[in-house]
C-alpha positions in Angstrom: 0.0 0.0 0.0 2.7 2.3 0.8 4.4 1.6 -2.6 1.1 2.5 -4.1 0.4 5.6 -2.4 4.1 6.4 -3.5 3.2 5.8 -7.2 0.2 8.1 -6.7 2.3 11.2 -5.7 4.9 10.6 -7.8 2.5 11.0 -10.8 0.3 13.7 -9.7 3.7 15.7 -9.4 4.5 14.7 -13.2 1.6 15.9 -14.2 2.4 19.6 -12.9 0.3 19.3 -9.2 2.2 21.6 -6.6 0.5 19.6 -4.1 -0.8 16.3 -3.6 -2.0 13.6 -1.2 -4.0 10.6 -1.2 -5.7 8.2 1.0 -6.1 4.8 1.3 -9.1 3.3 3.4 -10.9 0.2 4.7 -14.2 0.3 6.7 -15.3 -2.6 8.7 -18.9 -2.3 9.5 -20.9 -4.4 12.0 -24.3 -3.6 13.0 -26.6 -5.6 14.9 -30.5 -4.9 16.1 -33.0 -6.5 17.9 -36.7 -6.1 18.3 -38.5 -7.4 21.2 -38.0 -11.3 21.0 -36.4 -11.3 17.5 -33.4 -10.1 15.7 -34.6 -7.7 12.7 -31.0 -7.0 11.1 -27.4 -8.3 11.2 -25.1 -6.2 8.8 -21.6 -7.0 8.5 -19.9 -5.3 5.4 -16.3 -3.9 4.4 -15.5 -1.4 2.0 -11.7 -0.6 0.5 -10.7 2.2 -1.9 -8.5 5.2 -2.2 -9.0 8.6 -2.8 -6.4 11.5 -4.4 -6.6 15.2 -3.8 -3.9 17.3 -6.2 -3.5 21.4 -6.5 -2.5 22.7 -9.9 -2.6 25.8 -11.0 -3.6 27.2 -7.5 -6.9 24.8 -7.2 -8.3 21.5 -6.1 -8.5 18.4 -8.0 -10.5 15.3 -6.2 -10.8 11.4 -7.8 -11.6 8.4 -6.0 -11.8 4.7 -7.1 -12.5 1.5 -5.5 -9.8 -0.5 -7.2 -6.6 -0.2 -5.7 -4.2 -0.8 -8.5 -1.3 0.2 -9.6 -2.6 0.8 -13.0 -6.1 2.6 -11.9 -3.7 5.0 -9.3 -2.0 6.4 -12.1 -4.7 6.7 -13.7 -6.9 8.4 -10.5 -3.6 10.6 -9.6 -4.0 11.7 -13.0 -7.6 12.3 -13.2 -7.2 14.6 -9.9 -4.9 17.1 -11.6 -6.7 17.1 -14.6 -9.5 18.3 -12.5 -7.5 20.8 -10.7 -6.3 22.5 -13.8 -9.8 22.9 -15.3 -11.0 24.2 -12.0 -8.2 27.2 -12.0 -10.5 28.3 -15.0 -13.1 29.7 -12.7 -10.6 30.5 -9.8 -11.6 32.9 -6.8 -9.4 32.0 -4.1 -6.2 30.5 -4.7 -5.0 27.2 -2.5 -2.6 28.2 0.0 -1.8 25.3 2.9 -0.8 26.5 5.7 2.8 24.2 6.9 2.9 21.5 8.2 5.4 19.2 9.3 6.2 15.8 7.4 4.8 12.7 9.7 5.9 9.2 9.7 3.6 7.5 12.4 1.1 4.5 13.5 -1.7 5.7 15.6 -4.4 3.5 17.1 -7.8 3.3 19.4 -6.3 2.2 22.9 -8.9 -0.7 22.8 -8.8 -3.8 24.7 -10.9 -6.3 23.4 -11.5 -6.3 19.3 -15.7 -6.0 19.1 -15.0 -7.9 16.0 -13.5 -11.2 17.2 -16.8 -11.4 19.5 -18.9 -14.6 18.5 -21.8 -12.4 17.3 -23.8 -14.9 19.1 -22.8 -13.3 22.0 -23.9 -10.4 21.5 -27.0 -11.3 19.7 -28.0 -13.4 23.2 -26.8 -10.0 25.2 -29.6 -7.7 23.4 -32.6 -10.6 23.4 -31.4 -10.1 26.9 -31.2 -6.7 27.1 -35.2 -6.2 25.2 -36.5 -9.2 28.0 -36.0 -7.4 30.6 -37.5 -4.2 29.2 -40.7 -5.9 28.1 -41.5 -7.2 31.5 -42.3 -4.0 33.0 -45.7 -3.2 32.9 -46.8 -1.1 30.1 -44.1 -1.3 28.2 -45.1 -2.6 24.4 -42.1 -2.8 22.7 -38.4 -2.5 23.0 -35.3 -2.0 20.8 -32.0 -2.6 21.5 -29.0 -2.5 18.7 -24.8 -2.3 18.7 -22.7 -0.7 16.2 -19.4 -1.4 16.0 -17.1 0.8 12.7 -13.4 0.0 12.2 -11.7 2.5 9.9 -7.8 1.8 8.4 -6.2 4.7 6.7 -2.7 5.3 5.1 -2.5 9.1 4.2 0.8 10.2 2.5 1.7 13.3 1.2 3.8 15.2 -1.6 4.9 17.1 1.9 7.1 13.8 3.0 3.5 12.3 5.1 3.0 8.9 5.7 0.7 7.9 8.2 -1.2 5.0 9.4 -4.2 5.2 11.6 -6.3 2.0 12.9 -9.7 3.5 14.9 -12.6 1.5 16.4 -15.7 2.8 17.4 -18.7 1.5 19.7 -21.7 2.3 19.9 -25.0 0.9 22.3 -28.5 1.6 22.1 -31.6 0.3 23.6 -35.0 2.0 23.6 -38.0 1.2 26.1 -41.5 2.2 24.3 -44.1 2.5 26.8 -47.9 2.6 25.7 -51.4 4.0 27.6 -54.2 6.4 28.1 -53.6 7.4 24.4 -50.0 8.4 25.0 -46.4 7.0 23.8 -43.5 7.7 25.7 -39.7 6.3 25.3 -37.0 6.1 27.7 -33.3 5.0 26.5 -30.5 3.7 28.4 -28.0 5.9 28.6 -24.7 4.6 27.4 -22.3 7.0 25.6 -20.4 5.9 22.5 -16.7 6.0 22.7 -13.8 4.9 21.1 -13.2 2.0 22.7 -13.7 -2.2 22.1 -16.1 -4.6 23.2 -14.7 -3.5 26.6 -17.1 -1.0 26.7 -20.1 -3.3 25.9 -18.6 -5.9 29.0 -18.4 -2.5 31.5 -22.4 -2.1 31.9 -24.8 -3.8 33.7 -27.4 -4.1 31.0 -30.3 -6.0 32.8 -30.4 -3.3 35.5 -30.2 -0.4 32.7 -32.5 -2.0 31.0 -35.3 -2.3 33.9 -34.5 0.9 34.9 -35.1 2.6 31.7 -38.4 0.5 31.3 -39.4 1.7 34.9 -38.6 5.5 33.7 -40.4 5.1 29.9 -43.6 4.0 32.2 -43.0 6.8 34.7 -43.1 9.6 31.6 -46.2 8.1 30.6 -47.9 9.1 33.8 -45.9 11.7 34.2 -47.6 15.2 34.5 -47.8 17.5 31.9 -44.8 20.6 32.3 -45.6 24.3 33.4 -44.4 26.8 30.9 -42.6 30.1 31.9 -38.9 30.8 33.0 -37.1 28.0 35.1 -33.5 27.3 36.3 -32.2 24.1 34.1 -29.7 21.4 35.2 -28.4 19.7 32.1 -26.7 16.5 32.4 -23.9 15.6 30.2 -25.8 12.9 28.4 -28.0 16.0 27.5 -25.7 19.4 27.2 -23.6 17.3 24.5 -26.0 18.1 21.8 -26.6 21.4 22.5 -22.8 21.9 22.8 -23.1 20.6 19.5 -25.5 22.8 17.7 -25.0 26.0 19.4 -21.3 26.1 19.8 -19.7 23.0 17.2 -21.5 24.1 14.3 -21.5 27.6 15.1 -18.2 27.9 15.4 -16.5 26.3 12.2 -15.0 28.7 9.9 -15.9 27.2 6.8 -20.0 28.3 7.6 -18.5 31.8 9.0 -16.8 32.2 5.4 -20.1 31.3 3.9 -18.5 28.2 2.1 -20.8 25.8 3.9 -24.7 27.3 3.4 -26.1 24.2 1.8 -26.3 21.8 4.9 -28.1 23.8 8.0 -27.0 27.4 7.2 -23.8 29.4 8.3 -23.4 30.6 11.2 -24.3 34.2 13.8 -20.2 34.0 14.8 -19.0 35.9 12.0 -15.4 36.7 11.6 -15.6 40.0 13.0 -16.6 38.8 16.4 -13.3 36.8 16.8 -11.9 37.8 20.0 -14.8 40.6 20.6 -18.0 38.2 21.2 -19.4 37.7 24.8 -20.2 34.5 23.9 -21.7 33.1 27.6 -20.7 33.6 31.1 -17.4 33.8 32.4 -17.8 29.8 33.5 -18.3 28.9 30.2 -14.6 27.5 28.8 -14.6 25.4 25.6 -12.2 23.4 24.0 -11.8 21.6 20.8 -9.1 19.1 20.6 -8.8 15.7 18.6 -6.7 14.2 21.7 -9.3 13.3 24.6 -9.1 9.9 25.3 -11.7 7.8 23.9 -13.9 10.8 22.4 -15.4 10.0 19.0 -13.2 12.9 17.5 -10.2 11.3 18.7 -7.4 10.4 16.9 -3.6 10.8 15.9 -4.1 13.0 12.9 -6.4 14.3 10.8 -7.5 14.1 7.4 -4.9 16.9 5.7 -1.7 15.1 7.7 -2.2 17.3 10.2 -1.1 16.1 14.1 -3.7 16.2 16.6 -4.0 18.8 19.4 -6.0 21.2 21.5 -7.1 24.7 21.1 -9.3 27.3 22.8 -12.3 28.3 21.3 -14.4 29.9 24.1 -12.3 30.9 27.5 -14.1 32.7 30.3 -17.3 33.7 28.1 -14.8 35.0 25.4 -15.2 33.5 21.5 -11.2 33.2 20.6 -11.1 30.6 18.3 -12.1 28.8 15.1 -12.0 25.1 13.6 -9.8 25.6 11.1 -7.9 23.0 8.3 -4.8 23.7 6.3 -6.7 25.7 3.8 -8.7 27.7 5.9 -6.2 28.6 8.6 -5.3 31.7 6.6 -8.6 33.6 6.4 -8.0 34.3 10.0 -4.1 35.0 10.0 -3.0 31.8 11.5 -0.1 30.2 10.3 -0.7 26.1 11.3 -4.2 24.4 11.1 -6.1 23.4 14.1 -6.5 19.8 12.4 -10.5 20.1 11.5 -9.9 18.1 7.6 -12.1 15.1 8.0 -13.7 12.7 5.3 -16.1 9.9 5.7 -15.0 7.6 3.0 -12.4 7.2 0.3 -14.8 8.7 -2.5 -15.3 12.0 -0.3 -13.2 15.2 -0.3 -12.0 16.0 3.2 -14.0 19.1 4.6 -13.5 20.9 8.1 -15.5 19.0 10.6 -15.7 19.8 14.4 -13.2 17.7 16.3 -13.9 16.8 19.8 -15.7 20.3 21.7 -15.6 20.2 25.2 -17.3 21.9 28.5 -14.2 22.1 31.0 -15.5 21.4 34.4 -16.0 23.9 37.2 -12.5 24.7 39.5 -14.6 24.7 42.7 -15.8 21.3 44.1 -19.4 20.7 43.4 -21.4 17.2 42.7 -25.2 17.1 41.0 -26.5 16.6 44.4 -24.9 20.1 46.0 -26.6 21.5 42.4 -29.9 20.1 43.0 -29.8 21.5 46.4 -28.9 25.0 45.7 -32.0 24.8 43.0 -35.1 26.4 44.3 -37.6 26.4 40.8 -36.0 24.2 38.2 -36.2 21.4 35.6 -33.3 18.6 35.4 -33.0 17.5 31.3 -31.5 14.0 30.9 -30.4 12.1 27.6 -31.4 14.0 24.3 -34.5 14.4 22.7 -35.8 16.9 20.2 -34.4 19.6 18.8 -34.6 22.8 16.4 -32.3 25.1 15.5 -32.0 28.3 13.0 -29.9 28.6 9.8 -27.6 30.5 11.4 -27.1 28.7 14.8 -28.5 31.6 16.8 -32.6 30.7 18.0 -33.4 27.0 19.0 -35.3 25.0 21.2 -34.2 21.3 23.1 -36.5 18.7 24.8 -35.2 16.0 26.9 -34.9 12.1 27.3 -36.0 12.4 31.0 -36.8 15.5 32.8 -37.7 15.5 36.3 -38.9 18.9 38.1 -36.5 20.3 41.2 -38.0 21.9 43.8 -36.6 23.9 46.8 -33.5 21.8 46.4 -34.9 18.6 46.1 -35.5 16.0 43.3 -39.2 15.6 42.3 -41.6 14.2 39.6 -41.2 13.0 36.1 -42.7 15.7 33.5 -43.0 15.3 29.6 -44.2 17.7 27.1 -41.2 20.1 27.5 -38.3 21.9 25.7 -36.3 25.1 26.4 -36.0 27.8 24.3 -33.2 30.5 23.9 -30.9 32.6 22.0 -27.3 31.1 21.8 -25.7 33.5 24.0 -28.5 34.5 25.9 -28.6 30.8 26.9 -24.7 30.7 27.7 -24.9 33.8 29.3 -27.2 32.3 32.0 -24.4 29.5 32.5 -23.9 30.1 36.7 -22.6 26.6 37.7 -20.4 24.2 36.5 -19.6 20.7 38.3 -15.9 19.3 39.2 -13.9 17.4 37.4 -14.7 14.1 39.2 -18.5 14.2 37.5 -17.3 15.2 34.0 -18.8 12.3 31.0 -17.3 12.5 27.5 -20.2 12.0 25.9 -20.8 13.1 22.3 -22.3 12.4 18.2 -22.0 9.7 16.2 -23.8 10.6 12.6 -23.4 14.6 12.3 -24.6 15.5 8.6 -22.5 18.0 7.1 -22.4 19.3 3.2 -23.4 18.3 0.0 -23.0 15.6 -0.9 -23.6 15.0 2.6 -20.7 13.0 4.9 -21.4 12.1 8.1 -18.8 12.4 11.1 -18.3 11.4 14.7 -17.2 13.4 17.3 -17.3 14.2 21.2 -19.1 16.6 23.6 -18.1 16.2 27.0 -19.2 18.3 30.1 -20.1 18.3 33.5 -23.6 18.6 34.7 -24.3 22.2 34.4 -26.8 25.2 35.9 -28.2 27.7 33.4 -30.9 30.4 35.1 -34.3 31.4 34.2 -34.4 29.8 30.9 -38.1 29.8 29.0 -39.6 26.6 29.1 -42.1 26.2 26.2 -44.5 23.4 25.4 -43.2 20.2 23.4 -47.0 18.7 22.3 -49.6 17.4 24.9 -52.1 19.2 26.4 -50.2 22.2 27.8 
């Protein structure tokens, strides 16, 4: 493969590109799912083929094949420039990469146990197991469960002296609890992040006792009482904040929608370029970092998709917006002279585009545990796991319900209540931020099929936080008889 990926440079340069690279890929996908006593799907597939990105004439050239040939690399390395040059015709911006060191490396997901040397009879018995359980509570009528489990293998090499291999293996868990009555549905998932990790992470969790207890909840939503409108405090746990980290802040803050190059796919974005180091972004608890280094986040790895080595980088500290997702190419339109390693493809066939890495909530200095925030909450709503969601074209107005939310009442946990969402302006909302938890009750949680342009690729990534106080936020009505 190296030889190959040789061979593919060494052409594109004969062929006048000033810049080239390609990749070469393999995806193992497993995917398994389970409906109440039966399996519905089993899904095991691989996919190989290479992809070559060349600059002539100051412009891109992409071409992708599934053969991975000697012949058919020539002839794709050739195909890329030939692109290139006939998109300098219609030119606005020339290519300029911003430096980067050569790399010659091996990075790999710190697993322990390969998900896909598990007897998949294993874990077909685990979620018959898992939806068993679920149906015996009362009222619930039917129950899903299914595991995912991705390997990706990439060699990236470079006209720039690159050449890099990268083995990555994702996991990901879900099982749903339906519960039916009185004319209502409600649902209730366990709540298991996915990470980058093996079948370890399957063989850490108790899944009978999730899976009762999430049954147990999904009933206790359907009798649950309908919410009250008006202003409340919220307490957002992780396994909810991560997608609205997402939305508000991820999405908002990647420079290729603040440039207006990304429109198509959900809009651009409020954070303009102007309001780099000027916007009051949230409250002065509210620091956020991107990074592609946190240890088992989905976003993790050793380097990203232009060659580029992973690292970490402000983009909110103390309230303050300081920083965009940049790649090699776009690192310039805000004066910076490296990339913040944001180049990111979801297959072979795609062009790499800037996708948000791993973006963080760092947790509160002071100790402080959910219970000592519960406590200290006189009028309040506690959101947990995600649910709904709407958000504006340009990442400003939007609105979240919940998995689970229970009421808090002069410091004390109370009833289940359904039929809920907050709404808020994106830094009115981070501007209410008063409370933060420690360190020891910070969950890197995060998403594992963002959309993003067109065509669209999907991408995985982490949003990690500690569980989090945000005043007087309006609560609106989600359906139901509010």
């Amino acid at each position: 493969m190296k030889d190959l990926a040789a061979l593919a440079l060494d052409t594109a340069r004969s062929k006048g590109a000033s810049y080239a690279d390609i990749r070469v890929c393999r995806y193992h996908n497993q995917y398994i799912v389970g409906r109440d006593d039966r399996i519905e799907a089993v899904a095991d597939t691989e996919d190989l083929g290479f992809g070559v990105r060349a600059v002539a004439d100051g412009a891109w050239g992409f071409a992708s094949s599934y053969r991975v040939e000697k012949e058919e690399i020539q002839r794709i390395a050739s195909l890329a420039v030939d692109v290139a040059k006939a998109s300098a015709r219609i030119l606005k911006n020339r290519v300029e990469l911003a430096a980067e060191p050569a790399h010659r490396d091996h990075w790999q997901s710190p697993i322990q146990k390969n998900p896909f040397k598990i007897p998949t009879d294993r874990t077909i018995d685990l979620i018959l197991a898992i939806n068993k359980e679920m149906l015996k509570v009362e009222g619930i009528k039917v129950a899903t469960c299914f595991f995912n489990f991705n390997s990706v293998w990439k060699l990236f090499a470079s006209t720039d002296g690159s050449m890099i291999e990268q083995d990555l293996i994702y996991v990901y868990p879900n099982a749903t609890a339906v519960a039916v009555g009185a004319g209502d549905s409600q649902t209730r998932s366990i709540q298991i992040p996915p990470e980058q990790k093996g079948y370890e992470l399957i063989d850490s969790v108790n899944w009978i006792e999730r899976a009762r207890q999430a049954a147990e909840e999904a009933v206790r939503k359907l009798k649950a009482k309908e919410g009250v409108t008006g202003t409340k405090d919220l307490i957002l746990m992780p396994s909810h904040l991560c997608l609205t980290i997402h939305e508000s802040i991820g999405h908002a803050t990647e420079l290729d929608r603040a440039l207006g190059w990304e429109a198509g796919y959900a809009g651009t974005t409020f954070v303009t370029r102007d309001k780099l180091g000027t916007l009051k972004y949230g409250s002065p608890l509210m620091n956020i970092v991107g990074d592609k280094l946190l240890p088992n986040a989905l976003g993790t790895a050793g380097y990203d998709d232009d060659g580029v080595k992973a690292r970490s980088f402000p983009i909110i500290k103390d309230g303050l917006f300081v920083g965009y997702q940049t790649t090699r190419e776009l690192a310039r339109f805000v004066g910076e002279k490296e990339s913040k390693g944001c180049a990111y493809a979801d297959s072979w066939s795609s062009f790499p585009i800037q996708r948000m890495p791993n973006i963080w909530l760092q947790p509160g200095e002071k100790p402080l545990s959910p219970d000592e925030l519960v406590a200290d909450t006189k009028d309040g709503l506690l959101f947990d796991g995600t649910g709904s969601f709407s958000i504006d074209h340009q990442r400003y107005n939007f609105q979240f319900g919940g998995d689970a939310i229970w009421e808090v009442k002069n410091g004390k946990l109370g009833d289940m209540v359904k039929n809920v969402a907050y709404q808020s302006k994106t830094t009115d909302f981070w501007g209410s931020l008063d409370a933060v938890c420690s360190k020891d009750h910070w969950e890197n949680w995060g998403v594992f099929g963002c959309g993003k342009g067109e065509p669209m690729q999907t991408a995985r990534m982490g949003h990690g936080s500690a569980p989090s106080r945000f005043r007087r936020v309006n609560i609106i009505s989600a359906g139901g008889k509010i």
